[in-house]
Backbone as a ProteinNet text record, in pm:
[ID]
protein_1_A
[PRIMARY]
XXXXXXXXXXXXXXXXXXXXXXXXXXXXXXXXXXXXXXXXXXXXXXXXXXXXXXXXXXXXXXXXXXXXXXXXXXXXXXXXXXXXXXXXXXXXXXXXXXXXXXXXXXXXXXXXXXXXXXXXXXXXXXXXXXXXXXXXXXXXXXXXXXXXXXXXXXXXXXXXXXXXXXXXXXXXXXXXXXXXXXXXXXXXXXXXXXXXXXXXXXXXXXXXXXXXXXXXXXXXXXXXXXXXXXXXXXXXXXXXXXXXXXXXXXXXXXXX
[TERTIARY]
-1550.9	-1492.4	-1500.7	-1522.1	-1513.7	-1420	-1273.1	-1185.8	-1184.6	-1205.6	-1143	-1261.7	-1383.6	-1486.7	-1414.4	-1349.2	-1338	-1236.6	-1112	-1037.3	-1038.7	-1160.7	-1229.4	-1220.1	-1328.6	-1397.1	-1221.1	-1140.4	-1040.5	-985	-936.7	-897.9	-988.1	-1097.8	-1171	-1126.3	-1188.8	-1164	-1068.5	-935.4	-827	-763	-797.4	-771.4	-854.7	-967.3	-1084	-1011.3	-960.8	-907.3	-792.2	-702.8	-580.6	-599.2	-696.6	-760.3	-778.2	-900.2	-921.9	-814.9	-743.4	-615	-517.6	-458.7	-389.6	-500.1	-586.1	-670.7	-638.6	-654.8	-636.5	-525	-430.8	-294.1	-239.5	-330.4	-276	-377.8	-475.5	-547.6	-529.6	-467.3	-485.9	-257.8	-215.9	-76.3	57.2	149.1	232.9	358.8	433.3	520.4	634.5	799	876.2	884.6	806.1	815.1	916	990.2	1122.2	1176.2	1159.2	1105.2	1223.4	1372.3	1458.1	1491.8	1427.1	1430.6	1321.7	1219	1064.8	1196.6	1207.9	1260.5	1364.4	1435.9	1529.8	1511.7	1425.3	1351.4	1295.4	1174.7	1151.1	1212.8	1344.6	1460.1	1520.3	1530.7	1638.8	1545.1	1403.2	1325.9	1324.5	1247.8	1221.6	1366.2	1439.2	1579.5	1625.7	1540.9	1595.6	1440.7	1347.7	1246.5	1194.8	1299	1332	1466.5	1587	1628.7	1615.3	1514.4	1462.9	1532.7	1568.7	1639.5	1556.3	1597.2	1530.3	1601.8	1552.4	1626.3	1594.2	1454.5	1413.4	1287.1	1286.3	1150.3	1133.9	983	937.6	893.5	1003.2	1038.5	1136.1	1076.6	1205.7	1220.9	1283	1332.1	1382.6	1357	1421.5	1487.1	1488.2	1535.1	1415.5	1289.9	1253.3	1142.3	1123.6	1048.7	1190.8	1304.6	1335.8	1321	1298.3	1262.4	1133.1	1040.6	895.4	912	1013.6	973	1052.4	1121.1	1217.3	1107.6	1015.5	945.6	826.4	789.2	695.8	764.7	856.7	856.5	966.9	1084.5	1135.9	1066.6	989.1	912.2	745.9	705.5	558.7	487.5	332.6	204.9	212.3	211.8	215.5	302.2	377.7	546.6	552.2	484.7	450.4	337.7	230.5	95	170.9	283.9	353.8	417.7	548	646	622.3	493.2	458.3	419.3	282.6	256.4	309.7	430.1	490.6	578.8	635.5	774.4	681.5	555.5	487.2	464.6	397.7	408.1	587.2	657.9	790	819.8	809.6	760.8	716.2	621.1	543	570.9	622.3	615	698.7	652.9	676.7	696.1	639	602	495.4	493.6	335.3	286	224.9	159.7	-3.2	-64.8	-263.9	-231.1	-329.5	-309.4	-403.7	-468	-519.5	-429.2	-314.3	-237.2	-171.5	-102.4	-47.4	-115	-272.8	-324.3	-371.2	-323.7	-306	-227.5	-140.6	13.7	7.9	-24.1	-28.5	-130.6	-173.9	-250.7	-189.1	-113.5	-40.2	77.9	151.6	233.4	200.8	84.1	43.9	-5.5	-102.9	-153.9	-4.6	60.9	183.4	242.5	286	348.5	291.5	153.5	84.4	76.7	76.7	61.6	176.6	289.3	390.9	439.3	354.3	332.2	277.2	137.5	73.4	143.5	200.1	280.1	422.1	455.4	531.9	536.8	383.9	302.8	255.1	199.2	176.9	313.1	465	567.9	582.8	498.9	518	562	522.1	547.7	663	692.9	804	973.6	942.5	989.7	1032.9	946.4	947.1	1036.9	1000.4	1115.9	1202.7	1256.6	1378.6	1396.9	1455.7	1454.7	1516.6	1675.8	1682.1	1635.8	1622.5	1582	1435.5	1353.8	1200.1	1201.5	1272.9	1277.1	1318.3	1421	1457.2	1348.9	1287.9	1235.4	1069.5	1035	938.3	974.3	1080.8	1129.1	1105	1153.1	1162.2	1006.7	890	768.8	740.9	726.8	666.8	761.2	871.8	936.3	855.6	801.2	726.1	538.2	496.8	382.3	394.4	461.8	494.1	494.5	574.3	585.9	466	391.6	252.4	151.1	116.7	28.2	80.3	171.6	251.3	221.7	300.9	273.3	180.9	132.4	-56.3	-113.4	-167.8	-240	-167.5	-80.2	-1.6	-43.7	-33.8	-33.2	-189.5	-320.1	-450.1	-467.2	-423.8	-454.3	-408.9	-258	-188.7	-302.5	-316.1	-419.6	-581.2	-616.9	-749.5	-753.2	-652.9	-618.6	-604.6	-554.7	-500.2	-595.8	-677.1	-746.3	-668.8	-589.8	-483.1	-520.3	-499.8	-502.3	-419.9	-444.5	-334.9	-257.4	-262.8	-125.9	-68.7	-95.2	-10.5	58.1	4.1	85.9	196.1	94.7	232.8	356	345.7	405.8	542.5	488.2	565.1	638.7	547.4	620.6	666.6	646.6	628.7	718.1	676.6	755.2	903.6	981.4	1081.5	1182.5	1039.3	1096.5	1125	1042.9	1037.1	1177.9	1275.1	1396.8	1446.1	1396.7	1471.6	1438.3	1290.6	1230.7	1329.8	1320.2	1385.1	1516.9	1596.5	1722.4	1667.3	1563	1503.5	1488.3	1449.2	1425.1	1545.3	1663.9	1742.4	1800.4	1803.2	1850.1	1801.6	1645.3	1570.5	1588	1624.4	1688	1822.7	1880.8	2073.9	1976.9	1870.2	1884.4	1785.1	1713	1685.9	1774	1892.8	1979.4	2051.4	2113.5	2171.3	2081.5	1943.4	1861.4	1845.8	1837.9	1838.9	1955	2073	2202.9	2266.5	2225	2288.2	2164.1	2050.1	1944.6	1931.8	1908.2	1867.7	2017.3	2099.4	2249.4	2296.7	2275.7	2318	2251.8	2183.7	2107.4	2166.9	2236	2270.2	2411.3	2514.8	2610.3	2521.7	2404.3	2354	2284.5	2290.8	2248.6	2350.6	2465.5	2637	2593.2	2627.3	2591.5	2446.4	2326.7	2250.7	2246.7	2317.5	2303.3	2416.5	2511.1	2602.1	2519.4	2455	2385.2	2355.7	2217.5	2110.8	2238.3	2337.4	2444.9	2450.2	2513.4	2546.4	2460.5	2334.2	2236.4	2188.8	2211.2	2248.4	2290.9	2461.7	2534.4	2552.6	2481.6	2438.2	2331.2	2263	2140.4	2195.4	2276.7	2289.6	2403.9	2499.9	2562.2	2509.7	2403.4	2303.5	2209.1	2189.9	2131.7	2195.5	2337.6	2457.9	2454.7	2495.8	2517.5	2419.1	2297.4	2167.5	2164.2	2183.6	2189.3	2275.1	2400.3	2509.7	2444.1	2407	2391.2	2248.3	2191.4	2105.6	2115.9	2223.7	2298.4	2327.5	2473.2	2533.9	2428.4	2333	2191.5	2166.2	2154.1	2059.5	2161.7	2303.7	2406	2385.7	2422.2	2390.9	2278.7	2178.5	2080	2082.6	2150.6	2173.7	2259.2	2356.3	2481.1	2359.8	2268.6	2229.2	2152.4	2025.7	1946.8	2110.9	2166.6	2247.4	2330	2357.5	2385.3	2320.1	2180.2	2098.1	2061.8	2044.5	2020.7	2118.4	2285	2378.9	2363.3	2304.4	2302.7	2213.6	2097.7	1982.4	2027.7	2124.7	2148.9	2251	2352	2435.2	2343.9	2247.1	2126	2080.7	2033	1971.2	2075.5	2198.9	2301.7	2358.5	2333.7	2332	2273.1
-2360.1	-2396.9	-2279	-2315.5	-2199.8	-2090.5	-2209.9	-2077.7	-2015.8	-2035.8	-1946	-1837.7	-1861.9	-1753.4	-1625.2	-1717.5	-1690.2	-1532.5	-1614	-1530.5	-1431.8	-1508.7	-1346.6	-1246.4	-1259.1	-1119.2	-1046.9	-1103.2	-1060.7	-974.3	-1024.2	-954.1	-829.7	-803.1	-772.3	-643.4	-671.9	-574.3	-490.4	-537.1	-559.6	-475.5	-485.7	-381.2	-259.8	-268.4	-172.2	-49.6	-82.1	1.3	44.6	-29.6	57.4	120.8	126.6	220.1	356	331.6	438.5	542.2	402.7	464.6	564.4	537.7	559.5	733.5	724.8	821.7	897.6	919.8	1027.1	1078.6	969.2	962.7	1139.4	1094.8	1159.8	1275.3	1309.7	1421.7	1478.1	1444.6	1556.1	1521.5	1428.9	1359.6	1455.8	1444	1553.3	1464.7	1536.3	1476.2	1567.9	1542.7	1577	1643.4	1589.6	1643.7	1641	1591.7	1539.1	1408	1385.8	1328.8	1242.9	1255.9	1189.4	1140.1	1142.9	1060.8	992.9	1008.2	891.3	791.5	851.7	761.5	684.3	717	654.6	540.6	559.9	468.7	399.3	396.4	330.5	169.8	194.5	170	75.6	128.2	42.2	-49.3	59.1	-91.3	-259.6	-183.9	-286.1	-376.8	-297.2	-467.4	-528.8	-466.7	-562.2	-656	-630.7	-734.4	-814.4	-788.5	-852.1	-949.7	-963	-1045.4	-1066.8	-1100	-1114.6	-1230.6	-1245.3	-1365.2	-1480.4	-1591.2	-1647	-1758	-1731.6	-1776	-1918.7	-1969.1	-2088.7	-2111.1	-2251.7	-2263.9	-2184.6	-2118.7	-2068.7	-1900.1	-1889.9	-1763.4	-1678.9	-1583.9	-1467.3	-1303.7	-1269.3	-1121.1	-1026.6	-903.5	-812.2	-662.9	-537.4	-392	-298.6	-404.9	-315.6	-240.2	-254.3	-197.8	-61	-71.3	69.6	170.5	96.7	237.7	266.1	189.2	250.3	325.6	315.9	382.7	527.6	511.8	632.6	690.6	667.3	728.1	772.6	739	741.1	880.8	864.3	940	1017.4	1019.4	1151.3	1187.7	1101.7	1220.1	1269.5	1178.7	1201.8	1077.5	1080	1001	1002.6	1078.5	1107.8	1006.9	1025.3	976.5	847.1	782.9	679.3	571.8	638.9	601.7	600.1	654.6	575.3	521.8	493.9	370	311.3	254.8	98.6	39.9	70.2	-39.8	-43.2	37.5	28.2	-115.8	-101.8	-205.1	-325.1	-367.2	-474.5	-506.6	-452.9	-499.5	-535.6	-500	-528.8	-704.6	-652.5	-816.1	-905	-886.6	-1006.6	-984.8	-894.1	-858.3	-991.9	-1026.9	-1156.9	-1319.3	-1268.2	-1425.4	-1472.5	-1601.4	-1694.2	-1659	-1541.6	-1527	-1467.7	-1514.2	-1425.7	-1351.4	-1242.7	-1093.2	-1037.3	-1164.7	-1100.3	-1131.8	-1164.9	-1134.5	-1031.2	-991.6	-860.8	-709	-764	-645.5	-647	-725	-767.4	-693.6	-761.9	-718.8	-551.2	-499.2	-331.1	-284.5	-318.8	-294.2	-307.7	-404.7	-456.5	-362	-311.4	-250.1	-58.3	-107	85.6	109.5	37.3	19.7	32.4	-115.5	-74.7	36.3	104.6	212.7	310.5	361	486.3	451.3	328.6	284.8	331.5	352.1	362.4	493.7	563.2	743.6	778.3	701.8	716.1	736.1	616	585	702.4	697.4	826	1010.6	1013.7	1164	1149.3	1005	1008.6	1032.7	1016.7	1105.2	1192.4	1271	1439.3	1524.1	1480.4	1590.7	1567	1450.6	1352.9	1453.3	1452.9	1481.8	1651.1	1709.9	1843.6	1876	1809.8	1827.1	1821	1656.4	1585.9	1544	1687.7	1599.8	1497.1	1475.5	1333.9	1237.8	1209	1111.1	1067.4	1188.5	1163.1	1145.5	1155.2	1098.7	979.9	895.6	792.6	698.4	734.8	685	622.9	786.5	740.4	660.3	696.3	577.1	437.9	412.8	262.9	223.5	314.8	287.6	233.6	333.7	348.1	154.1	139	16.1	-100	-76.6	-171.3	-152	-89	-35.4	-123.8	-86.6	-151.1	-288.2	-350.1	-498.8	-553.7	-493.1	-529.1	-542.1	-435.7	-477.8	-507.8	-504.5	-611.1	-760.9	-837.8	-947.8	-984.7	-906.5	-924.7	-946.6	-862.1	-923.1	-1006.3	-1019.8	-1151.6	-1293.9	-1277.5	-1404.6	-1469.1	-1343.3	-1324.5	-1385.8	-1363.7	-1412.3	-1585.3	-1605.4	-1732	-1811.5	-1814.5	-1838.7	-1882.1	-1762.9	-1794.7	-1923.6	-1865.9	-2021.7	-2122.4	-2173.7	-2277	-2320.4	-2252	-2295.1	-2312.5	-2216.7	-2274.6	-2179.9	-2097.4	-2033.7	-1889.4	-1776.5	-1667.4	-1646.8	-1698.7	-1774.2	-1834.7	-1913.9	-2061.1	-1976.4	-1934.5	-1889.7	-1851.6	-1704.6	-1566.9	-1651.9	-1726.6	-1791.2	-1831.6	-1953.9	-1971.1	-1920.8	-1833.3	-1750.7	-1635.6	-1523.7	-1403.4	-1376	-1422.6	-1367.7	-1353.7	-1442.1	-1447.8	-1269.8	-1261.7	-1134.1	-1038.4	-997.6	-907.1	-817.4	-859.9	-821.2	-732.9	-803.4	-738.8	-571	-597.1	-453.5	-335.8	-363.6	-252.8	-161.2	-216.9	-118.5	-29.3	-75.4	-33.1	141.1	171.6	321.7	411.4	327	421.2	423.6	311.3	334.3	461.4	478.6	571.5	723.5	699.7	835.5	848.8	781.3	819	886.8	816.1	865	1004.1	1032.8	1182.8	1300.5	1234.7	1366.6	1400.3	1247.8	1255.1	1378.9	1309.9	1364.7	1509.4	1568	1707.2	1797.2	1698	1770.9	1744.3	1689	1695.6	1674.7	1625.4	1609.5	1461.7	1417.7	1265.9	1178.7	1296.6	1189	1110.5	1202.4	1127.6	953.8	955.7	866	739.4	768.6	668.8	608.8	655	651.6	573.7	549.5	515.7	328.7	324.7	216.8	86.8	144	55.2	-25.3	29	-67.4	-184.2	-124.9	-175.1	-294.2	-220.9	-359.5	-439.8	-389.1	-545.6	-561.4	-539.2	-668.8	-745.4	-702.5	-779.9	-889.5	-864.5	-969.5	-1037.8	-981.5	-1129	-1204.6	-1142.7	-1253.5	-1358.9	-1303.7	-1356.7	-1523.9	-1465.2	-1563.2	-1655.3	-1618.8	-1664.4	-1832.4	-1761.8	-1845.1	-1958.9	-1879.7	-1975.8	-2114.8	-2031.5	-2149	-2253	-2227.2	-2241.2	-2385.5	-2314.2	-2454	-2519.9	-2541.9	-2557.6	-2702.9	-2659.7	-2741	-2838.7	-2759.2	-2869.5	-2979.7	-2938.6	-3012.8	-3131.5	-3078.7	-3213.1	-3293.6	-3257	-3334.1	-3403.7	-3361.3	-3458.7	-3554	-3510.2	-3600.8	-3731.2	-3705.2	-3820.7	-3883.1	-3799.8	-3885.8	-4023.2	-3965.4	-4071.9	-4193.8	-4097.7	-4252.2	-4326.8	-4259	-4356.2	-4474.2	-4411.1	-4516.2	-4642.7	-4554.6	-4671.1	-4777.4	-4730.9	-4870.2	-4944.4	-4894.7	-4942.7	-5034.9	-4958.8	-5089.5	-5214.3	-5143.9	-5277.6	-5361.8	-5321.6	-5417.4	-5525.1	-5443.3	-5566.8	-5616.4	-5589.5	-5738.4	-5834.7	-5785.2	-5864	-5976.1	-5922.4	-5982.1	-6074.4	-6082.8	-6136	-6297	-6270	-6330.5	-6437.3	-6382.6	-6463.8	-6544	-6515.9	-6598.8	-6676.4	-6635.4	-6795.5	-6856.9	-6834.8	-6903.5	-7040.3	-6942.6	-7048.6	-7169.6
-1380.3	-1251.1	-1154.6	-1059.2	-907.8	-917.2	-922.2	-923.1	-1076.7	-1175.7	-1249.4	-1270.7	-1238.2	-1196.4	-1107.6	-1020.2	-890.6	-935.3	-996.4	-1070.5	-1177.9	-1225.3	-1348.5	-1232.2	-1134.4	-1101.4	-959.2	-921.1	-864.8	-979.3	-1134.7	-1238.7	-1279.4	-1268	-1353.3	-1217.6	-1103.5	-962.7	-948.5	-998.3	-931.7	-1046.5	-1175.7	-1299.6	-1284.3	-1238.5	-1231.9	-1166.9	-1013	-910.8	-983.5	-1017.4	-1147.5	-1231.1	-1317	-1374	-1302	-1208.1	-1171.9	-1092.5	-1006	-955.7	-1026.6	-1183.3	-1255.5	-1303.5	-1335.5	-1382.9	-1257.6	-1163.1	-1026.8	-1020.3	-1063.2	-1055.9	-1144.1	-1271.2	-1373.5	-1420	-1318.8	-1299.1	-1169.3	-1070.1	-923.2	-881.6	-938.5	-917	-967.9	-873.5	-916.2	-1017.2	-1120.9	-1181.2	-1183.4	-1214.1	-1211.5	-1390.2	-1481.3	-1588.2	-1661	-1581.4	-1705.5	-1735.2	-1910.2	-1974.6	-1984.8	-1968.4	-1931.4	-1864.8	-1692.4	-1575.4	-1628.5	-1692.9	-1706.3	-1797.5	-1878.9	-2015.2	-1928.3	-1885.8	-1801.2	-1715.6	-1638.3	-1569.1	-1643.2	-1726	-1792.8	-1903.6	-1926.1	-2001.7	-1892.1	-1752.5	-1666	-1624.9	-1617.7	-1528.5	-1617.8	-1753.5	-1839.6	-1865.5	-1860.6	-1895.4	-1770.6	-1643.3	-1528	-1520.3	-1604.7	-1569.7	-1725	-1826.2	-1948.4	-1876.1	-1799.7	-1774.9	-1607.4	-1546.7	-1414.6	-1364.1	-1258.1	-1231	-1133.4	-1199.1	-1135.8	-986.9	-895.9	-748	-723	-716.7	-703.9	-741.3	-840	-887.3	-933.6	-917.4	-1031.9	-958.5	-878.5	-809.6	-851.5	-921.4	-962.9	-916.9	-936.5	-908.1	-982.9	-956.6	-1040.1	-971.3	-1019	-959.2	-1009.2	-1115.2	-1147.9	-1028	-944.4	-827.5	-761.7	-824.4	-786.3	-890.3	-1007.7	-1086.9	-1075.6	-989	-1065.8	-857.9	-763.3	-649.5	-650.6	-765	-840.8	-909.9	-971.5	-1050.2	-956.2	-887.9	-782.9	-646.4	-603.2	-506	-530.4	-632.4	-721	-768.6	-899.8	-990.6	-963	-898.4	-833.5	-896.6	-835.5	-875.2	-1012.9	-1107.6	-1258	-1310.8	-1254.2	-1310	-1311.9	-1177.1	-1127.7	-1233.7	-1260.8	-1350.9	-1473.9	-1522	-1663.1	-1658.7	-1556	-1552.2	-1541.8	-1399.5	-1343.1	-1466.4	-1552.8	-1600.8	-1756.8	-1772	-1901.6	-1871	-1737.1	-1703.8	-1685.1	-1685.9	-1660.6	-1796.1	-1895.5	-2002.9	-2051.3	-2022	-2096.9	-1984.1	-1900.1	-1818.4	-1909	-1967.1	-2052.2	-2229.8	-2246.1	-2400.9	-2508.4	-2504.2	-2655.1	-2561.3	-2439.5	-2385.1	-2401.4	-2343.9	-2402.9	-2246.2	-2246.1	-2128.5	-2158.7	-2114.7	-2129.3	-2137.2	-2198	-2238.9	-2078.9	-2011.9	-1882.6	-1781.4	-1767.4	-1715.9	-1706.2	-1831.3	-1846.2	-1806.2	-1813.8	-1786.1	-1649.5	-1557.7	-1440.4	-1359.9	-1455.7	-1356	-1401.1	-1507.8	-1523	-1377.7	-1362.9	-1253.4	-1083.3	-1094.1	-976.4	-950.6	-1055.3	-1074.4	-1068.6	-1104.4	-1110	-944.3	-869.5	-742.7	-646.2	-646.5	-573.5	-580.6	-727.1	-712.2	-644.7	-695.3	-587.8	-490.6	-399.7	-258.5	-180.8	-268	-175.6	-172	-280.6	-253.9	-160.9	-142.2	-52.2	124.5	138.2	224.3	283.7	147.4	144.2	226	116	156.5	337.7	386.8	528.4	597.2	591	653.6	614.2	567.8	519.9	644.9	802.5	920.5	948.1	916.4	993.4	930.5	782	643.5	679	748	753.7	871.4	975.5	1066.6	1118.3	1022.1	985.5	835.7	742.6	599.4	588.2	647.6	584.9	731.3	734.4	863.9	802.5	835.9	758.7	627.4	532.6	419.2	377	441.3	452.6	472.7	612.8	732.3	607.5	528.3	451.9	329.5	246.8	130.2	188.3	329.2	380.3	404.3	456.4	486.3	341.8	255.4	98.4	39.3	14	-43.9	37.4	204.2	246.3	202.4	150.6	88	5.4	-101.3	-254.5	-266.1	-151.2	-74	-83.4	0.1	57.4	-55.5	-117.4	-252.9	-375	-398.7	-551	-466.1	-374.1	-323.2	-297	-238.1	-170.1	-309.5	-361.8	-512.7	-593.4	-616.9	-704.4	-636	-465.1	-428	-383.2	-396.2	-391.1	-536.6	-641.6	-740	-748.3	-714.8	-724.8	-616.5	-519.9	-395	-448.9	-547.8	-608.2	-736.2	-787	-965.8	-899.8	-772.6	-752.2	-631.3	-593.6	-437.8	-345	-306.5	-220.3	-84.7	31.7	95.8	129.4	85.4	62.9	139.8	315	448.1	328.6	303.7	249	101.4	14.6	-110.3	-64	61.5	66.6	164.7	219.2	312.3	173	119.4	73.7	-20.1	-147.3	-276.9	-213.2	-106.6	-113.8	13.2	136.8	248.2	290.5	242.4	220.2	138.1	30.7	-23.6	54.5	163	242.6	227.2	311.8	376.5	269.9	141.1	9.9	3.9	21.1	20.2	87	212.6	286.8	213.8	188.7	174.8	41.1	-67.1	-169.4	-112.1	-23.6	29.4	29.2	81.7	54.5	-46.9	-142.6	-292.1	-320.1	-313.7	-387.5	-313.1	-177.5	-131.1	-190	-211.6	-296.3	-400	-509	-608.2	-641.3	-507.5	-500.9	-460.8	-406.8	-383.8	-517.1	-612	-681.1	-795.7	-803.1	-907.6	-881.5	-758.8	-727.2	-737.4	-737.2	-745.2	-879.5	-964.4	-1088.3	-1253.4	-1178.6	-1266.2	-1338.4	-1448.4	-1477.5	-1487.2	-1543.8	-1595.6	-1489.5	-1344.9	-1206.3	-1175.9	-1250.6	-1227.8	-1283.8	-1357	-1431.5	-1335.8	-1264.5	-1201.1	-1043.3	-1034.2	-935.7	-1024.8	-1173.5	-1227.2	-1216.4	-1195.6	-1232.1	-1086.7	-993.8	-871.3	-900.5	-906.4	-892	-1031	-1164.2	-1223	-1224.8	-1111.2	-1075.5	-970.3	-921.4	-842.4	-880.2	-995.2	-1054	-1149	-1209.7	-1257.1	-1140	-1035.6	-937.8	-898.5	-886.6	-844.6	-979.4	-1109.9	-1243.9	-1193.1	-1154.3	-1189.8	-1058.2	-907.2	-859.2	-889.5	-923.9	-997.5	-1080	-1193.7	-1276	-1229.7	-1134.6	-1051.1	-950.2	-883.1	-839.8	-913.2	-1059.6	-1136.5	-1172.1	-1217.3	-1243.2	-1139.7	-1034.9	-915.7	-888	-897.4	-872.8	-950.4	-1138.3	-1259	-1211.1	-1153.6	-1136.9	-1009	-955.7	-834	-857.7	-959.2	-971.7	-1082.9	-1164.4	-1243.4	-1120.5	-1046.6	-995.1	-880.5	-856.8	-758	-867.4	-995.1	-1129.1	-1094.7	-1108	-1142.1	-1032.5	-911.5	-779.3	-748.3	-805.7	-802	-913	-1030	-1127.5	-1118.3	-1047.6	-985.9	-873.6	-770.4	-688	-730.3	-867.6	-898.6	-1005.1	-1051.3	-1120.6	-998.9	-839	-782.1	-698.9	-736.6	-671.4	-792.5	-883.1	-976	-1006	-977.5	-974.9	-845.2	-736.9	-623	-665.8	-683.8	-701.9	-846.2	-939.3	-971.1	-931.9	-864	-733.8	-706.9	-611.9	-507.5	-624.7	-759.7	-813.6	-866.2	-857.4	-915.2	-836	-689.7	-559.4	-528.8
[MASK]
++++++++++++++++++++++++++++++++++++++++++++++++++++++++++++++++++++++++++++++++++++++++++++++++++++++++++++++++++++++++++++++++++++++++++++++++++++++++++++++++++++++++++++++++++++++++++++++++++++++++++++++++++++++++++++++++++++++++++++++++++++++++++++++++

């Protein structure tokens, strides 16, 4: 078939550049070198995208895009080329998902993350002559980086399997996310001052907030399906009294 041709060679591309990306990453890329902020990150990302929540359909969410922009612009490019595509495999690890998926999304996940270094390092003047202002200013550029190519290739791929138009995917799966992105920058600025002023343990006093979020949007959700379940329960009944009163009716009339 067209598309799934179509979709080999986007996969095949689209891993290629992560590769090579990740290799630069981890030959010219700076890292923080400590092995307890990686591990750390690593650990928070993977159990916020082991219980990812899901909002609608077959649309879900997670926090793990602040550990891999924690790992990315606290600890550097390095830091970055081992969290992203560790927390993507824990994404898929003991699901019934292609193994070319997974090595997909390692790719999606490693690209976004250096993209938003990238993004980052371009407010370097900004950064210099206003640290926090320009640092902020770049966390918020870089979380919209990350935006842009995690979505962009997820929904380039969803767009290609399905023949659909990548307006029309991102429109509907992806844009909406947007808004989310933003405040993501300054999470990751709290957690560079924290990380500079006390080292990895701080980090963890910055996890309590963020994983009562990821709970409320939990129990959000699950109230959410909750509600839907019933209401499409008493929709069933409604219609079921409706067809049983027109056949009551209908028997009236031949009774007549």
């Amino acid at each position: 078939m067209p598309e799934e041709r179509s979709l080999q060679r986007l996969v095949a591309v689209v891993v290629a550049c992560g590769g090579v990306a990740a290799a630069l990453a981890g030959a010219f890329g700076s890292s923080s070198g400590d092995a307890l902020l990686i591990a750390g990150l690593i650990l928070g990302g993977a159990l916020s995208e082991r219980f990812k929540v899901r909002l609608f359909g077959d649309s879900h969410v997670s926090m793990s895009v602040f550990a891999c922009m924690t790992a990315a612009l606290v600890g550097g490019a390095r830091d970055a080329a081992i969290v992203a595509p560790v927390l993507a495999i824990a994404a898929n690890l003991g699901g019934k998902v292609p193994m070319y998926k997974t090595v997909y999304n390692c790719a999606v996940y490693t690209l976004s993350s250096l993209a938003c270094v990238a993004a980052f390092e371009a407010m370097g003047p900004l950064r210099t002559a206003q640290p926090v202002t320009g640092w902020m200013a770049g966390a918020t550029l870089a979380a919209l980086a990350y935006y842009a190519v995690n979505a962009g290739l997820v929904a380039a791929a969803v767009a290609t399997a399905s023949g659909r138009t990548l307006g029309a995917v991102w429109q509907e799966k992806f844009l909406w996310l947007a808004p989310h992105y933003v405040p993501v920058g300054t999470m990751v600025f709290a957690a560079e001052i924290a990380y500079r002023a006390s080292g990895g343990w701080a980090l963890l006093l910055l996890a309590v907030p963020i994983a009562s979020t990821h709970v409320a949007m939990a129990l959000y959700s699950s109230l959410n399906e909750s509600s839907t379940a019933r209401m499409a329960e008493a929709e069933g009944r409604y219609r079921a009294i409706e067809q049983e009163l027109a056949r009551v009716r209908r028997l009236d009339g031949s009774a007549a």
